[in-house]
C-alpha positions, 0 to 999 in steps of 0.5 A: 448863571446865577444874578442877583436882580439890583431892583429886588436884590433876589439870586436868580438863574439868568438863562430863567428870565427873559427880563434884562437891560442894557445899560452903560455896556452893561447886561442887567437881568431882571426876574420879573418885569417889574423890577425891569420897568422900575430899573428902566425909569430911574436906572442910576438909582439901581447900578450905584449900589453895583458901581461901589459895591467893589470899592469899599475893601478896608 
């Protein structure tokens, strides 16, 4: 399954990285373990981006 990593905005296979999070009931993926750290320390910064991304269709 490809992700994209919401720290880096890199696509990536997920099953290829063994970084991910959980966050609100949601599974974030990471491909490196320094986007998970950074996600980890400020994570509302990281999933504002993905809450919203749907809502803006005009």
């Amino acid at each position: 399954m490809k992700v994209i990593c919401p720290v880096c905005n890199r696509l990536f296979e997920a099953e290829c990285s063994p970084y991910k999070e959980m966050y609100n009931g949601i599974v974030y993926y990471f491909d490196t373990e320094i986007c998970q750290l950074a996600f980890r320390q400020n994570p509302e910064r990281f999933v504002y981006n993905c809450k919203n991304s749907g809502s803006q269709a005009q």
